[in-house]
Each structure stands twice: as structure tokens, then as C-alpha cells.
C-alpha positions as CSV (number, residue, x, y, z in Angstrom):
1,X,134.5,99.2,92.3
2,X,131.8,100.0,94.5
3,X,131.1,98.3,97.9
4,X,127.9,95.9,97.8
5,X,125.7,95.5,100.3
6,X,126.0,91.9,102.0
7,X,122.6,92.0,103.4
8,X,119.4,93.9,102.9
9,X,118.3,96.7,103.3
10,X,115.2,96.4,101.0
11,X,113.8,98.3,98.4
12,X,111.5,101.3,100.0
13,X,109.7,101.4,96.6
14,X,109.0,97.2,95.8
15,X,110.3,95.7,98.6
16,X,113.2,93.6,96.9
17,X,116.0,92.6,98.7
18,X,119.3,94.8,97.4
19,X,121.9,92.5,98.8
20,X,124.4,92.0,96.7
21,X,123.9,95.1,94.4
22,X,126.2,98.1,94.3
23,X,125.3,101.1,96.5
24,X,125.3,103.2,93.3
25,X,123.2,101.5,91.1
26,X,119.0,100.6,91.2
27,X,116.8,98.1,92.2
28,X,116.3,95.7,89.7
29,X,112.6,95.6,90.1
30,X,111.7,99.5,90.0
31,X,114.7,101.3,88.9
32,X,114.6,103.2,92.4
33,X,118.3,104.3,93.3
34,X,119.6,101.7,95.7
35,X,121.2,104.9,97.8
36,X,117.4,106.1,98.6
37,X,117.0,102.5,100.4
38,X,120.2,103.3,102.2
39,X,118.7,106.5,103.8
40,X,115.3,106.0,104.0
41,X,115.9,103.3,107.0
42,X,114.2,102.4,109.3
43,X,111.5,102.0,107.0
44,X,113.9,100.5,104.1
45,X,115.1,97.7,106.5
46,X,112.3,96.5,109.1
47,X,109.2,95.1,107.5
48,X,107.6,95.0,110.5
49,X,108.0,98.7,111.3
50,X,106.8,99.4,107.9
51,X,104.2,96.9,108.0
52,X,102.6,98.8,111.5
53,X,102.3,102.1,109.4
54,X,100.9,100.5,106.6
55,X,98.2,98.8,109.1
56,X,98.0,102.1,111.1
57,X,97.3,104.0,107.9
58,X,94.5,101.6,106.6
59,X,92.8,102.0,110.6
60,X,93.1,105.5,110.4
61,X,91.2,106.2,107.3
62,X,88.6,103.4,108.1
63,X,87.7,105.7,111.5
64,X,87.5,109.2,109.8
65,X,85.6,107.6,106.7
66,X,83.3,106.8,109.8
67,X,83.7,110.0,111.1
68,X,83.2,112.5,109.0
69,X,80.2,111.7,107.1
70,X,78.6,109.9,109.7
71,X,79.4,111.4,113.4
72,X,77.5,115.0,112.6
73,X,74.8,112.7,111.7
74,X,74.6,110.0,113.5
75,X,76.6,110.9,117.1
76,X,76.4,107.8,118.2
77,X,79.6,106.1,116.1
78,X,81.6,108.7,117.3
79,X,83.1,106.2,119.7
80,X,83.9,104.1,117.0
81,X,85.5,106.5,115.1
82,X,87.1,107.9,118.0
83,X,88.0,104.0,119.0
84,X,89.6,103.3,115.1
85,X,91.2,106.3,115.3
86,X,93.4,106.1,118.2
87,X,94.0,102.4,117.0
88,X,95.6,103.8,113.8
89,X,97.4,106.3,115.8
90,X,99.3,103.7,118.2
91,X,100.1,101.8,115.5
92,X,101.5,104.3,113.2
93,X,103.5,105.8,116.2
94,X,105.0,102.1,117.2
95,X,108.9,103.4,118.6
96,X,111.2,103.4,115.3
97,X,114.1,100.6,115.2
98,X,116.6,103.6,115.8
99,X,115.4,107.0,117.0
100,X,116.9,109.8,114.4
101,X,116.2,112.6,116.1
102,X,115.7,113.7,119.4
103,X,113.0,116.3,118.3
104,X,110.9,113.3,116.3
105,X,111.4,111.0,119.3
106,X,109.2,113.6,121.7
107,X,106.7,114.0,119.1
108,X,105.8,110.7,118.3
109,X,105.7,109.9,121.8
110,X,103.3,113.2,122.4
111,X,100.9,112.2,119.9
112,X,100.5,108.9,120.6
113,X,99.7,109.4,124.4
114,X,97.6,112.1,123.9
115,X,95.4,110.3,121.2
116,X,94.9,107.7,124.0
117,X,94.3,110.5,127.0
118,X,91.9,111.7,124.8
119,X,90.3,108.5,123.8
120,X,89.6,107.5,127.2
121,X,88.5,110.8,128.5
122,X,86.0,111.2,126.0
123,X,84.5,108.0,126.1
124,X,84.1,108.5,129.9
125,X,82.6,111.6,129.2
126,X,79.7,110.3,126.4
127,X,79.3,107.4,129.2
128,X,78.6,109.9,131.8
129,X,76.1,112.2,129.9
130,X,74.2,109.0,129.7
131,X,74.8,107.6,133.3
132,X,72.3,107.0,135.7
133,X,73.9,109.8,138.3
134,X,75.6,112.1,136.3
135,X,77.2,114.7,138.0
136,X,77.6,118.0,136.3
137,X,81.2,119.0,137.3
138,X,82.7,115.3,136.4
139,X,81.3,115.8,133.0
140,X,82.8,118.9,132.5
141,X,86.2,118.0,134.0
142,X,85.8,114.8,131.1
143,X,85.1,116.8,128.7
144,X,87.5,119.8,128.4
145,X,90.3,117.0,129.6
146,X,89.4,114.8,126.3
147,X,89.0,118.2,124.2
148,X,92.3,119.6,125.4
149,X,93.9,116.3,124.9
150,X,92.5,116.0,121.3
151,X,93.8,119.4,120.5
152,X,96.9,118.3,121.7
153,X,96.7,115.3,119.1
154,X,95.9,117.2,116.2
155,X,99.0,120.0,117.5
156,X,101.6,117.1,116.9
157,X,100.1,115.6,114.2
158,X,102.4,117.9,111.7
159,X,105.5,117.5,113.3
160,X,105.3,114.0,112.9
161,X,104.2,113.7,109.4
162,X,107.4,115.7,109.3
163,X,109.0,113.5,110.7
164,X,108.3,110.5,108.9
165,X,108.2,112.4,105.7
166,X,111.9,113.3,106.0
167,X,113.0,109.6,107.6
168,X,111.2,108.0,105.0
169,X,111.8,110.2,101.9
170,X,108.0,110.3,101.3
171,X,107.9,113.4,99.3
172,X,103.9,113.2,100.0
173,X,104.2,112.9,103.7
174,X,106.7,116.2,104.2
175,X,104.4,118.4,102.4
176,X,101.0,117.1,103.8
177,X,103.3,118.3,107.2
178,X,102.9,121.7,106.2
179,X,100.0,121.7,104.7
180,X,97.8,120.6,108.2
181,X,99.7,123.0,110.0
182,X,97.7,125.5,108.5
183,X,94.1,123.8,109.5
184,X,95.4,121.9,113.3
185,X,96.0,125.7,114.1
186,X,92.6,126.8,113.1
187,X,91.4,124.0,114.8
188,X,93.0,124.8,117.7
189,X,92.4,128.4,117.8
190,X,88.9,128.3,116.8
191,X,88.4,125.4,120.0
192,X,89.8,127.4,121.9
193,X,87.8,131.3,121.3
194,X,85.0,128.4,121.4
195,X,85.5,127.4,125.0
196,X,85.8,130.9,126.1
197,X,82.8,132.1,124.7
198,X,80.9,129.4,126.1
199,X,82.3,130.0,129.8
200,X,81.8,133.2,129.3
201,X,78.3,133.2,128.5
202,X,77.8,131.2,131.8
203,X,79.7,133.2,134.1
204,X,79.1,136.8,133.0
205,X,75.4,138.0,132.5
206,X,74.3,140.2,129.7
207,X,77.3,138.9,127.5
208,X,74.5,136.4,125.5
209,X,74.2,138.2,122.3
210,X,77.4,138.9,122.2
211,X,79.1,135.3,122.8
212,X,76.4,133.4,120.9
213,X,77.5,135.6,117.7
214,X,81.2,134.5,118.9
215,X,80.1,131.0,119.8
216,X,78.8,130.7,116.6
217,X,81.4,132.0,114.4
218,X,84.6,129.9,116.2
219,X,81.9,126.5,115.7
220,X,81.9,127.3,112.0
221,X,85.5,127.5,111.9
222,X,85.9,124.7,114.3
223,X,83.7,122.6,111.5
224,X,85.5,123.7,108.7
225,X,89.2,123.3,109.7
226,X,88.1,119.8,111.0
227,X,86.7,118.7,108.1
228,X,89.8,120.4,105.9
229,X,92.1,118.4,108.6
230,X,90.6,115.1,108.2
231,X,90.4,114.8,104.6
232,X,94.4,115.8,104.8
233,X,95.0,113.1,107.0
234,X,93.1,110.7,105.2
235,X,94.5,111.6,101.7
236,X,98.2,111.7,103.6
237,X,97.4,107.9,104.9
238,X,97.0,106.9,101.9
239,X,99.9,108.8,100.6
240,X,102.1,106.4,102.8
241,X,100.1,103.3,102.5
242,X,101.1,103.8,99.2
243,X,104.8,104.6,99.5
244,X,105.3,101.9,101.5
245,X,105.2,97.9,99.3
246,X,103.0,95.5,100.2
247,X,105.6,92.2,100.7
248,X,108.5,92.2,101.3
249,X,110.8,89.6,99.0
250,X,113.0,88.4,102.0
251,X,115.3,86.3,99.3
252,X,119.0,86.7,98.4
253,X,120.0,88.4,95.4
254,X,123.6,87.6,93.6
């Protein structure tokens, strides 16, 4: 006969408890197989844990639904966004009940500290370009800090969705992984021919024509992979919102 579990872990599809029940059969509520419970922990077996994604998902796609259509637009919500954002982030990145890997451990802890680096650094820098004495040198120190920090944000961003996507057996989450790979790299790269041809075109003379057709080109790819980036986080929050139930029936099951 098959061993039975004596308490939890719960359901990753539902939510109900599977103690009691055979390690080879299904939940009674779903049909899910008990034995993707099993492995999908920590997320089968902490509700709080799970319950910080969830709320970190929901804050996540609140700021880029402000973000997106609204910061080009109106530049002053940015810091709202940018605010909601990095909310979302710390909660989704709250440390695991049992670190898996070593590799997922670094990256969680890289992407939540440099979504709050870059947080702070670019909220001092919008509060600087509106200062009273606003010195030229300290806004440009603010900004490419923030930027760089940001760029290192969106860098990790993959490797943990890889992360959680494997831990969790979210399907959806491992292959939104690979699919913002493609645009965080075009994000960065574009960010970064960007900066260049902006210093560029204030240290070198006679460069103009040349690094505004640059300048220009790298913006448009910055926009583009940014935009293609946040919808893929958005439609990946969602994605584990979704995976992830709702309540969590905390009752014994014979």
C-alpha cells in the first residue's frame, strides 16, 4: 500500500489539504496528481509564501498598467509606477522557506536589491532635476546609477522566472523565462549603445549627425523591447497569480 501523507502539503492547483491521501493518487477537488504537490514545495506547503507572490504579482501589474500607457504620456506617475513596481518586486522575491538552489538563491537576492537601488536612485534623481540647486554632476551620477541599476533588474528578471517556474511547476512561468530573455537583452543592449552615443556626442565634436542617427535608432529599440518586456511581465504575473489558489482549505482530510 502506498504511504499517506500525515500532514499537508496542499494542493498547488486548489489549495486542499492532501493529508491523509496516498502519494500516488489526486486531489480530490481538481484531479491534480498529489505527487506534483509533493515537488512543487515551497509553494505547495506555505500559504504565506504563496500568498506574497500572489500579492506581489497583483502589485506588479497594477504599476506597469500605470506605466506603460501612461508614463510616455504623462512623466509625472512614473514614480508611482516605479514605487508599485519595486513593491511587487520585494514581495514576489520574499526568501523561500528552503533555498533549492544555490544559483536561484543569488538571483532572487540580485533582483530584489537592485529593483530597490534603482528605486531610490531614480527618485532622487526626478527630485533633483526639480530641486531648487540642482547640481549638474549629482544628477548625472543619480541617473546612470538608477539606469544601470534598472538594467540590472530587468538582467535577472529571467533567471528568476526560471527559477520559480521550475520550483513551482508553473509551466507558464519557465517559458515566459525564456521568452524575456530575448527583449531584457535588447533592452540592455540598446540602453547601453544609448548612453554611449549620448556621451559621445558631448565629449567629441563633429560626431552630432552621426550619434543623433545612433541615438535615435538604440531609443527606438530601447522603446520597443520595453514595451515587448513589460507586457511579458505582466501577462507572466498573471500567469502565476493564476497558478497559484486563492485559499487555502487548512482542514484535515481522512
Amino acid at each position: 500500500m502506498a504511504a499517506a501523507l500525515d500532514r499537508g502539503p496542499w494542493c498547488i492547483r486548489c489549495g486542499y489539504e492532501l493529508a491523509g491521501l496516498s502519494h500516488q493518487g489526486v486531489c480530490p477537488e481538481c484531479a491534480a496528481p498529489i505527487r506534483d504537490s509533493l515537488f512543487a514545495s515551497p509553494l505547495a506547503d506555505d500559504p504565506r509564501y504563496r500568498e506574497a507572490l500572489r500579492d506581489g504579482a497583483a502589485t506588479i501589474r497594477v504599476g506597469l498598467v500605470i506605466a506603460v500607457p501612461f508614463g510616455v504620456c504623462l512623466p509625472f506617475v512614473l514614480p508611482l509606477a516605479l514605487l508599485l513596481l519595486a513593491l511587487g518586486v520585494w514581495r514576489v522575491t520574499r526568501p523561500a522557506p528552503r533555498v533549492l538552489t544555490h544559483e536561484g538563491e543569488v538571483v532572487r537576492r540580485r533582483l530584489r536589491w537592485s529593483m530597490t537601488l534603482a528605486t531610490m536612485l531614480i527618485a532622487a534623481w526626478l527630485a533633483s532635476l526639480f530641486g531648487p540647486s540642482a547640481i549638474e554632476p549629482v544628477q548625472w551620477a543619480l541617473g546612470l546609477g538608477g539606469g544601470a541599476a534598472l538594467l540590472l533588474a530587468v538582467h535577472s528578471t529571467p533567471g528568476f522566472l526560471q527559477w520559480l517556474g521550475e520550483r513551482g511547476r508553473i509551466s507558464a512561468v519557465r517559458a515566459a523565462a525564456n521568452a524575456t530573455r530575448v527583449s531584457a537583452w535588447g533592452l540592455i543592449l540598446g540602453s547601453i549603445v544609448l548612453g554611449i552615443a549620448v556621451l559621445l556626442d558631448h565629449v567629441v565634436p563633429g560626431l552630432g549627425g552621426w550619434m543623433e542617427l545612433i541615438g535615435g535608432g538604440s531609443a527606438l529599440v530601447v522603446l520597443l523591447c520595453a514595451i515587448l518586456f513589460a507586457v511579458q511581465v505582466f501577462a507572466v504575473a498573471g500567469d502565476l497569480r493564476q497558478a497559484l489558489p486563492r485559499k487555502v482549505d487548512r482542514s484535515t482530510h481522512s
